[in-house]
N, C-alpha and C positions, 0 to 999 in steps of 0.2 A: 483554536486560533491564538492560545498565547502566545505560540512564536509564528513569525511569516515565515514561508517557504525562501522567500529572499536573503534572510539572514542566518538563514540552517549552512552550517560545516558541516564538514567529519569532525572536526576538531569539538563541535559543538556537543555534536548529537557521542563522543567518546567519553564526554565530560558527565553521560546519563551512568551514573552506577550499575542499575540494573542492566543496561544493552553492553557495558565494557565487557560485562561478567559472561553477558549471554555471546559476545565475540567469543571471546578467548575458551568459553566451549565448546564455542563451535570449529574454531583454528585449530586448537590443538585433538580433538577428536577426528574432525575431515583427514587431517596428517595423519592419525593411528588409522583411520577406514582406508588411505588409497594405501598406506601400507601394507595393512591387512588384506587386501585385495591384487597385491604384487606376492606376497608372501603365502596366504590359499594357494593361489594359482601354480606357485613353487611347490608348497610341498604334495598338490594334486597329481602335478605331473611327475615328480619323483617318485609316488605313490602308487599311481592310476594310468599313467601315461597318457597320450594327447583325448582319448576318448574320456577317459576322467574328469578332464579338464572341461571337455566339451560340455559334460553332463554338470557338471559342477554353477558353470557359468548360466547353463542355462537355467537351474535351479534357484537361479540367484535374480534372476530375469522374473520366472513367470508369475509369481506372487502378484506382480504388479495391477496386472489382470484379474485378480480373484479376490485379493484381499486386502488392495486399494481402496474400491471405495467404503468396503464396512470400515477401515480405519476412519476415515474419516467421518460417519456414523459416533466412533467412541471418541475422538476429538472434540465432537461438542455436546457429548453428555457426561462425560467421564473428565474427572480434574487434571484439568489439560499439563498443570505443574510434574503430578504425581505421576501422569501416564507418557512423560521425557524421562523422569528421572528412571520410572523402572525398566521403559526399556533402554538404556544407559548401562543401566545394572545386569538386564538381561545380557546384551550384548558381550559387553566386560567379561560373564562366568563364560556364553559360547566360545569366543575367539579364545579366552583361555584355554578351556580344554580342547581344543583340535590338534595341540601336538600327543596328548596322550591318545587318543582312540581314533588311528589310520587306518578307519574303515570307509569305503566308498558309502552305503548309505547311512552314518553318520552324516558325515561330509555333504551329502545331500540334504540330510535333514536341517542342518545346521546352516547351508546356505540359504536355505528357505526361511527358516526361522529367524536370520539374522536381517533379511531382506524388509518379510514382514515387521519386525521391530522397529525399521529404518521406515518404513512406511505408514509405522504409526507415531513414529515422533516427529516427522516431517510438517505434517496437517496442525499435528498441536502446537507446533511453532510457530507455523505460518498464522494458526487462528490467535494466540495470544501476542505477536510481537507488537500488533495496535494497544496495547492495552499496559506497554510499560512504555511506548516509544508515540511521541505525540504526532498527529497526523501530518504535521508541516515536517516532522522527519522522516517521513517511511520509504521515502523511493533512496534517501541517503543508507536506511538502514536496509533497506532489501540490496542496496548494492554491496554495502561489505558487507552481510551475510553470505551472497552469493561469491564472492571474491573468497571468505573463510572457507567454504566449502569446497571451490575449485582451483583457488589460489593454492593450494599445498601438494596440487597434484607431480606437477614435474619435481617437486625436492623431494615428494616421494619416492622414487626410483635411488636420489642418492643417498635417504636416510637407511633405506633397507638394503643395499650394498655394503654402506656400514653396518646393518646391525646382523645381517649375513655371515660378514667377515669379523665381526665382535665373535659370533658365535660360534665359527669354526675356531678362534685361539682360545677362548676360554673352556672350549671344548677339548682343546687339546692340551691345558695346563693346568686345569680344576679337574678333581678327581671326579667330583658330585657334580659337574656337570659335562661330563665325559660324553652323554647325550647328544650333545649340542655338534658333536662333530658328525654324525650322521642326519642332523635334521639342522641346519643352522637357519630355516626360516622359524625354528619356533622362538628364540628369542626376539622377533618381529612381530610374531603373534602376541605373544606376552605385550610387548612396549603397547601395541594395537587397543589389550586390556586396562592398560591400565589409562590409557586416554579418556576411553570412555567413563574409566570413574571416574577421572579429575570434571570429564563434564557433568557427572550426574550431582558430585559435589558443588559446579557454579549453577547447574540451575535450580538447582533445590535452595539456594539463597536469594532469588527472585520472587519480586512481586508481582505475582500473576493470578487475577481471581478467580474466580471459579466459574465454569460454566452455568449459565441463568437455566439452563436447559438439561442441569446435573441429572444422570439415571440413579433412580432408587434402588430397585434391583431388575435384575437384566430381564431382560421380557424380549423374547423373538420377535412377535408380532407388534410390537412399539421400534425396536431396531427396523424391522421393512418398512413401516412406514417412513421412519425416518431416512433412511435410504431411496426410496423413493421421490420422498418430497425433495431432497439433496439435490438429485438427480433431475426434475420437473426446474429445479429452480435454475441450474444452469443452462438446460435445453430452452427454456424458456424467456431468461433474462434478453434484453435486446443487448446489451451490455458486455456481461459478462462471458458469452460466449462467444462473439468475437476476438476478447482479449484472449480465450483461453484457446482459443484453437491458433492466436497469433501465437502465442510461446510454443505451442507444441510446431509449429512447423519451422522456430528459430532451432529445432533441434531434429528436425528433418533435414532442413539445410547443413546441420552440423554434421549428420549421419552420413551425407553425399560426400562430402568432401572428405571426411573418412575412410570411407568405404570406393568413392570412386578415383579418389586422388593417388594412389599408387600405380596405376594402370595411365592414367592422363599425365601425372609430373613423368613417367617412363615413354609414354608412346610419343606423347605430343611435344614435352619440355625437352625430351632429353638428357633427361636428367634420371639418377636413380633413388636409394634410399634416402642418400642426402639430402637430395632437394625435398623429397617429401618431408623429411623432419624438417625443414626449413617452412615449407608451405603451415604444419600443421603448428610448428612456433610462431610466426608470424599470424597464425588463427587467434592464437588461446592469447598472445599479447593485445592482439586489437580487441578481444573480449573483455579479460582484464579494464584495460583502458577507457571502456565502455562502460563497464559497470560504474567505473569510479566517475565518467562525465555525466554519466546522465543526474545526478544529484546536483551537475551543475548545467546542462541544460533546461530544466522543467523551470529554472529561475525566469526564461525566458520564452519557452512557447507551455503552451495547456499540454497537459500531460497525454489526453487520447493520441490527440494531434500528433505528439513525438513518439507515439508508441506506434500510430501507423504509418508512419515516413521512415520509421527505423524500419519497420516490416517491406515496404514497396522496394527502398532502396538496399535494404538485402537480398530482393530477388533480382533487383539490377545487378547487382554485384555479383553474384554469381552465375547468371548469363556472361557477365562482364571477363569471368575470371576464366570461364569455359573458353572464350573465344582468341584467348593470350596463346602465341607458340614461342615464349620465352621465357625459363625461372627469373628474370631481374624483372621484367613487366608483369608475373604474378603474384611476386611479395606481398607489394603494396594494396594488391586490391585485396589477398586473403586476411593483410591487415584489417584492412577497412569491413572487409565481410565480419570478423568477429568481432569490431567496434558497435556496427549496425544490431548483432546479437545480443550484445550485452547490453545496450541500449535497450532494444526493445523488451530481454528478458525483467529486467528489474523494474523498468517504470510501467510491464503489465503486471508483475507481482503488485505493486505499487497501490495501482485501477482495482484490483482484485480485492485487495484488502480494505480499499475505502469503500467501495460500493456494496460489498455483503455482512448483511446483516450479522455480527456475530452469535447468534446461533446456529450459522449458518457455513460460516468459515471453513468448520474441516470439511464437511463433505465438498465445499468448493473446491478447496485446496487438493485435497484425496482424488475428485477429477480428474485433478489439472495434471498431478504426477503420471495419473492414467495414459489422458495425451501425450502427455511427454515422454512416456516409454513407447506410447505407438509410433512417436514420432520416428523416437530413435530409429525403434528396429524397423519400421519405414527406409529410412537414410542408409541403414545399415545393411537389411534384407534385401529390402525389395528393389531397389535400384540397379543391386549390381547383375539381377538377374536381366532386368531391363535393357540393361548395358550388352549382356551377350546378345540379345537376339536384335540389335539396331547399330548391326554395324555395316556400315555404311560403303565406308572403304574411302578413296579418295576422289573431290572432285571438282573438276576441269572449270579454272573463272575465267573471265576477260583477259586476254595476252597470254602469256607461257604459266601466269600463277596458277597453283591447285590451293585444296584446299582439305587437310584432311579430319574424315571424318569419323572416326571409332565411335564406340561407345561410348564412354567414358563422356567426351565432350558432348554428342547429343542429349546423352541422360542428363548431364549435368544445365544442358539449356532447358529442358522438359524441368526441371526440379527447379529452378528460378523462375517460369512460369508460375509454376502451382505453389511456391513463396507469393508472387505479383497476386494469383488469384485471391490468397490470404488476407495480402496486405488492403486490396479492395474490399473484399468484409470487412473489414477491422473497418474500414469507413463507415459505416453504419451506427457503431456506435458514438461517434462526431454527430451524427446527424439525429441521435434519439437523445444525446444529450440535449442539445439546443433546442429541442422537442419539449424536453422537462421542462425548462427553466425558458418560460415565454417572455418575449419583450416587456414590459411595463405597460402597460395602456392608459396610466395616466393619461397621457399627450393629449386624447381627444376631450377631456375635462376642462371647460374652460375653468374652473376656478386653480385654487393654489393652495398647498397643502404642507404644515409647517406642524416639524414633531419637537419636542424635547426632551432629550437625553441624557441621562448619565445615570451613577449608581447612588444606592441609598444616602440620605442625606443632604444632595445636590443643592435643592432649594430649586426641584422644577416647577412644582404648581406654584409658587411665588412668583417666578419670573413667568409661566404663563398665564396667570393673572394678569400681571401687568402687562405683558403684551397685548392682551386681548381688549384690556381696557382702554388701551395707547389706539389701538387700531378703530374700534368701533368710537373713539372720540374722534377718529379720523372721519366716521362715517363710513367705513367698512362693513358688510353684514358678515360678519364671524360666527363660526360654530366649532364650543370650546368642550373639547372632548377627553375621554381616558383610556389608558386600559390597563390592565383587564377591568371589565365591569359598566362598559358605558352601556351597555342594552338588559334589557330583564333578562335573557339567556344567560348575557357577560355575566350581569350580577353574581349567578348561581356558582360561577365557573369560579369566579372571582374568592367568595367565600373559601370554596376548596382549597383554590392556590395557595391562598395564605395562611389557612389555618391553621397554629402551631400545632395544636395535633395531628396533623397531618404527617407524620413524621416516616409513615412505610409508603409513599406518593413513591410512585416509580419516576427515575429523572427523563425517561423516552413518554412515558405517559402525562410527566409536566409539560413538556413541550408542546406533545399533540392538544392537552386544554390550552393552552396558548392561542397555539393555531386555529382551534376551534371558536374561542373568542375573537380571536381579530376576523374571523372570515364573516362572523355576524356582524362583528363592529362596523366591517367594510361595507357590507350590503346594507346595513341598517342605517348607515349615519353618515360613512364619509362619502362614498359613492354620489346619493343623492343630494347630499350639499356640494358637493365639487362639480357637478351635472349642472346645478343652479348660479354657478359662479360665485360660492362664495368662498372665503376664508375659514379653513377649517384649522384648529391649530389641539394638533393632539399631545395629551402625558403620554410619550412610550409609540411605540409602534415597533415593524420590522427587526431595526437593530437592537433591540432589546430583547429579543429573543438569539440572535445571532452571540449578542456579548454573556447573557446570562446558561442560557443552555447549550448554544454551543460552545462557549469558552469555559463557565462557569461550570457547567455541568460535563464539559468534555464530551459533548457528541458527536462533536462535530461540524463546526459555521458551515461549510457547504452543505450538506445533509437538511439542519436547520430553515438553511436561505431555501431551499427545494421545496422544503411544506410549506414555509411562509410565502413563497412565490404562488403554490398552488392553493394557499386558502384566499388570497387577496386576489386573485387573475392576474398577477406580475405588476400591482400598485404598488408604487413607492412615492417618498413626501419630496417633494419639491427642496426642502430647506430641512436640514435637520439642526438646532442647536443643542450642541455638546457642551453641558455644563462641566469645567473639569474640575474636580478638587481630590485629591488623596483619599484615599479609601478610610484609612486609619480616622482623618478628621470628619469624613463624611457622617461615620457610624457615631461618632462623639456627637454630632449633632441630634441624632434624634433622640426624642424624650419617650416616656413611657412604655408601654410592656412590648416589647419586640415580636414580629410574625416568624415564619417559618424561613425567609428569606433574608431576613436582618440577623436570625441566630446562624451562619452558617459562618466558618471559621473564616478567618483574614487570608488565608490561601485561595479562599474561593472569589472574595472579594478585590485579590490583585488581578488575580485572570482575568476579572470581568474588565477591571479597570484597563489591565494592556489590550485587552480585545476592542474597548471603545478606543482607545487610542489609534489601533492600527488600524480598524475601518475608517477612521476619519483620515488618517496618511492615505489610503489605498481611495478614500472616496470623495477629494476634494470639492467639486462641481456640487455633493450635495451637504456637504457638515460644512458649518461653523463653528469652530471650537472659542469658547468664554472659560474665561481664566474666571470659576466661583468660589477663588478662595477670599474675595474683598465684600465689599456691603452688597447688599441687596441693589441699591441707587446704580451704584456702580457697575453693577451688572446689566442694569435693566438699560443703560445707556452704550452697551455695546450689542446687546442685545437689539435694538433698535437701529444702531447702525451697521451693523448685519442686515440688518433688513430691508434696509434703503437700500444698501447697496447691489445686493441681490437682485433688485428689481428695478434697480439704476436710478433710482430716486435720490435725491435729499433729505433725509429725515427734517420733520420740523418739532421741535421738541415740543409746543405746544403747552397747554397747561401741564405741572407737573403733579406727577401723581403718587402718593404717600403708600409706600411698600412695607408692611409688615407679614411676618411669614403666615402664608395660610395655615389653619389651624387642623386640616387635614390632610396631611401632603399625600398624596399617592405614591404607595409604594407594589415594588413590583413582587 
C-alpha cells in the first residue's frame, strides 16, 4: 500500500529501476524472438521446403504441452534470477549456431529446445515481477510487459528485411563473409543472439530474491509432488481458475479471427488479402491500446469486475464482428475485439499474480501458458475444421433480403458464444471474492467502538488515557483495551512479537500471530463489551495490521485486510483516531531499549507512515486524523472534538484533566 493504485503512471512505475531494466529486456529481446522466428522459418524453407517448415513450427508448438508445466515446478524452487538469465544465455548459443548446422533434426531439436527455454523463463518472470514491482503497479506492469512482448512483432518483418538485405551486400562485398549471400537470414539469427544476451545482461542486474521454496538437489519424487499440488491449486482455486481459463479463451478468440478471417473478410466482405491485413491491424492496435488502458481503467472499477466485462464483451464483439457484410463496419469492431483482449489479458495477469501465493506462482503461471497454447491452437485448429462441415449456404429473410451463411461466419458466432460462456465463469470469482471479505457485523452491537492509531512514538496510550478518563467522567461505562496482548493467549503472542531476539520471525507468520491475537481479542473482550453497550476504546486494532505488515512488511494490505476480516467476523471500529507525526520524530521520542519493531530501518517506518496516511484518504466515514506533533493538551482537545462530533454531540469540556505521557506506552 505505499502507493494507491490511483496515483500509479507508466511514467511512474518507468521511474522503478529494476522494472525499466526488466522492460528494455524484454523489448529488445521480443524484437530478436519475432525476428528469429521470421528468419527459422526462412532459412527452413530454403532448406527443407514447406514440409520443413511444417515440422519445424510444429516443434516449436509441442513443448508447451509436456514441458510446460514441470517449468513451472523449477520456477519456484530454482532461483528464479539465475534460471532467466541462463536460459537467455542458452537461447543466445542456440539461435547462434543454426546457420552453421542446416540439418532438419538439428533444426528440430533446437526448436524444441528453444521453445522449452522460453517456457521456463516465462513463469520465472511472471513469479518474480511482484517482488521488484509493488502491488498498486502490477496491472501497469503486466501491461507494458505485454506490449514489450507483442509490441515488436509488426517492426519485426521490417527489421529482418533490412537485415536480409544487409546480408545479401555484405555478402557480396566482404570476402569473410561471402556466406551471407547464400543464407542472408543468418545475419537475423545472429542480431536474434545477441538480443538475448543484452537481456541476460539487464536481468542478472535485478533484484529478485530467491525462492522460499529453493530445491537442494533435484529429487523426482519432490518435483511430482510439487507438480501435483501446482496443478490441485489451480483446479481448485475458485479464483484463480476462472481468471485462467479467461485468458486462455482471449486467445481462442485471437486464433478465430486468424484462422477464420481470411475466408469471411473474402466470402462475406468482399474483400481480399488487403482487407484482411486491415482487419488483423486494426486487431493487434485495439490490443496494444488495451493493454496500455487497462492500467487506467482498474483506477475506476475492481479489477475481477473489469476482467470479466472485458471477457463477456469480447464474445459480443465477435458475434458482433461475424454478423457485419462490410470491411468499413468491421474495422472498428476488430478494433474494439483486441481492446476487450488486451484488457482482459493483463488485468487477469494482474488477479493471477496477487492472489498466488508465491511459492506458488510458476506452476500457476506454467498453467496458464499451457491454456493459452490450447487456446491458441483451438482458434487455430479446430475452428477452421468446424467451419468446413457448417456451411450453410445462403438464407431467405423477410422481403427480397438473404442472408449469407458460410462457415467462417457461423463458426465465428459459435466461438463468441463459448468466449460469453467464459466470460460467465469468470463471474464466479466476483462472487467468491465478496464471499471472502464478509460485511462487518459490527452494526448489530449496540455499543461503539473507538481505536487509536499511528506509528511508534505517537503518544497513543496517552491520549487514550485521557479519553477514557474524559468519557467515564462523563459517566460512560468504557472498556480500555490493547493489542497485541490484551487476553492471556494475546500476552503470549504478544511477548514473541516483540522480542528483539526474535529476529528469523517470518514476516507472513508475524502477520498470522497478529491475526491470531486480534481474533481472541475480539472474542474475549471487544465482542462481549459492545453486545453490552459499552464503550470500548482500543491501542491498535485492523489498520495496524494493514499499515505495518501489509505496507511495512510488503504483503500486501488486501491479502492482510482478508485474514483480519476473517479473524474478527468482518469487525471494524466505529472511530479510528490517527495520531499523525513523522516517523523520524516519532522514533526520537521513545526512550529506552528498543523491541524488534522500533529497530526496523526508517524505509520501513515511511511505508508505514504513507499506508496510515492513505487509508485514512481512501476511509473518511471511519479515521480522524490529529496533527500529534503539539502538547499532549492540545491533542486531547481535538481528540474530544472528534468525538462529539462523530456522534453529533457538543463536547463539554468538563473538569480538565492533567496529561502526562503514560509510562508504558504500547508499542506495536
Amino acid at each position: 500500500m505505499a502507493t494507491s493504485e490511483e496515483s500509479v503512471t507508466y511514467l511512474t512505475l518507468l521511474k522503478n529501476g529494476n522494472f525499466l531494466r526488466f522492460f528494455l529486456a524484454q523489448s529488445v529481446s521480443s524484437l530478436g524472438d519475432w525476428v528469429g522466428v521470421i528468419a527459422i522459418a526462412s532459412l527452413a524453407y530454403r532448406n527443407f521446403g514447406n514440409g520443413g517448415v511444417g515440422l519445424i513450427m510444429s516443434a516449436r508448438v509441442l513443448p508447451g504441452f509436456f514441458v510446460g508445466p514441470l517449468t513451472g515446478v523449477l520456477a519456484d524452487r530454482w532461483d528464479r534470477k539465475k534460471t532467466m538469465v541462463l536460459a537467455d544465455i542458452s537461447r543466445a548459443v542456440i539461435v547462434f549456431s543454426l546457420p552453421f548446422v542446416p540439418n532438419l533434426a538439428y533444426f528440430l531439436l533446437a526448436s524444441a529446445l528453444l521453445e522449452s527455454l522460453t517456457l521456463a523463463w516465462g513463469p520465472a518472470k511472471d513469479a518474480a515481477l511482484p517482488h521488484f514491482v509493488p502491488k498498486a503497479h502490477l496491472t501497469h506492469a503486466n501491461s507494458l510487459s505485454l506490449i514489450a512482448i507483442y509490441g515488436p512483432w509488426p517492426l519485426a518483418t521490417v527489421v529482418f528485411a533490412l537485415l536480409a538485405g544487409l546480408g545479401n551486400l555484405l555478402g557480396d562485398r566482404v570476402a569473410v563473409l561471402s556466406g551471407l549471400s547464400g543464407s542472408p537470414e543468418s545475419l537475423a539469427l545472429w542480431t536474434d543472439s545477441v538480443t538475448f544476451a543484452f537481456s541476460a545482461v539487464m536481468i542478472s542486474t535485478l533484484a529478485i530474491p530467491v525462492s522460499k521454496g529453493r530445491l537442494g538437489k533435484f529429487d523426482l519424487a519432490q518435483v511430482k509432488r510439487d507438480l501435483v499440488e501446482g496443478l490441485t491449486f489451480v483446479r481448485d482455486h475458485p479464483q484463480v481458475r476462472p481468471w485462467m481459463l479467461g485468458i486462455a479463451i482471449t486467445f481462442t478468440a485471437a486464433g478465430a479471427v486468424f484462422s477464420l478471417g481470411p475466408e469471411f473478410v473474402t466470402s462475406i466482405l468482399g474483400s481480399g488479402p488487403t482487407g484482411f491485413g486491415f482487419v488483423i491491424g486494426f486487431f493487434g492496435t485495439g490490443m496494444m491500446v488495451g493493454l496500455l488502458a487497462a492500467g487506467l481503467l482498474i483506477k475506476r472499477m475492481k479489477k475481477d469486475v473489469l476482467f470479466s466485462a472485458s471477457i463477456l464483451l469480447l464474445g459480443a464483439g465477435l458475434i458482433a464482428l461475424a454478423s457485419m457484410s462490410s470491411l468499413t463496419a468491421t474495422l472498428p469492431i476488430a478494433g474494439a475485439l483486441g481492446f476487450f483482449a488486451g484488457v482482459g489479458y493483463s488485468v487477469g495477469y494482474s488477479l493471477m499474480q496477487e492472489t498466488t501465493e508465491d511459492e506458488l506462482r510458476g506452476r500457476t503461471f506454467s498453467a496458464a501458458y499451457t491454456l493459452i497454447r490450447i487456446g491458441t491452437l483451438g482458434g487455430l485448429g479446430f475452428f477452421p475444421l468446424v467451419a468446413d462441415r457448417v456451411q450453410i449456404g445462403t438464407v431467405q429473410l423477410p422481403g427480397d433480403a438473404t442472408l449469407a451463411l458460410p462457415g467462417s461466419r457461423v463458426t465465428l458466432w459459435l466461438a463468441g458464444l463459448l468466449v460469453i460462456v467464459g466470460g460467465v465463469q469468470s463471474l464466479r470469482a466476483i462472487r467468491d471474492r465478496e464471499v471472502a471479505q464478509p460485511a462487518p457485523s459490527k452494526r448489530a452491537l449496540p455499543g461503539y467502538f473507538v481505536v487509536f492509531e499511528g506509528g511508534e512514538g505517537a503518544g497513543k496510550s496517552t491520549q487514550m488515557t485521557a479519553l477514557v478518563k474524559w468519557l467515564e467522567a462523563r459517566g460512560n461505562d468504557v472498556v480500555e483495551t490493547r493489542e497485541p496482548g490484551a487476553t492471556r493467549v494475546g500476552e503470549r503472542i504478544r511477548g514473541l512479537l516483540l522480542d528483539p531476539g526474535a529476529t528469523d520471525l517470518d514476516e507472513r507468520a508475524e502477520a498470522l500471530l497478529y491475526a491470531a491475537d486480534r481474533a481472541q481479542h475480539v472474542a474475549e473482550v471487544i465482542r462481549p463489551a459492545l453486545a453490552k453497550g459499552k464503550i470500548v476504546v482500543s491501542d491498535r486494532f485492523v489498520d495496524s495490521s494493514l499499515a505495518y505488515q501489509g505496507a511495512g512488511r510488503e504483503l500486501g494490505v488486501e491479502r492482510v485486510l482478508e485474514i483480519s476480516k476473517w479473524a474478527t467476523g468482518g469487525l471494524m471500529p466505529d472511530l479510528v483516531f490517527l495520531l499523525k507525526v513523522d516517523s523520524v520524530t516519532a522514533l526520537e521520542r521513545i526512550d529506552g531499549e528498543r523491541d524488534r519493531l522500533e529497530r526496523e530501518d526508517a524505509a520501513f517506518h515511511e511505508r508505514i507512515e504513507g499506508a496510515y496516511a492513505q487509508l485514512a484518504r481512501q476511509h473518511p466515514d471511519r479515521f480522524a486524523v490529529i496533527d500529534a506533533n503539539r502538547t499532549p493538551s492540545e491533542v486531547h482537545e481535538d481528540v474530544k472534538t472528534a468525538f462529539g462530533e462523530r456522534l453529533g454531540e457538543a463536547t463539554d469540556p468538563g473538569e480538565a484533566i492533567p496529561l502526562r505521557p503514560q509510562p508504558n506506552p504500547v508499542v506495536r
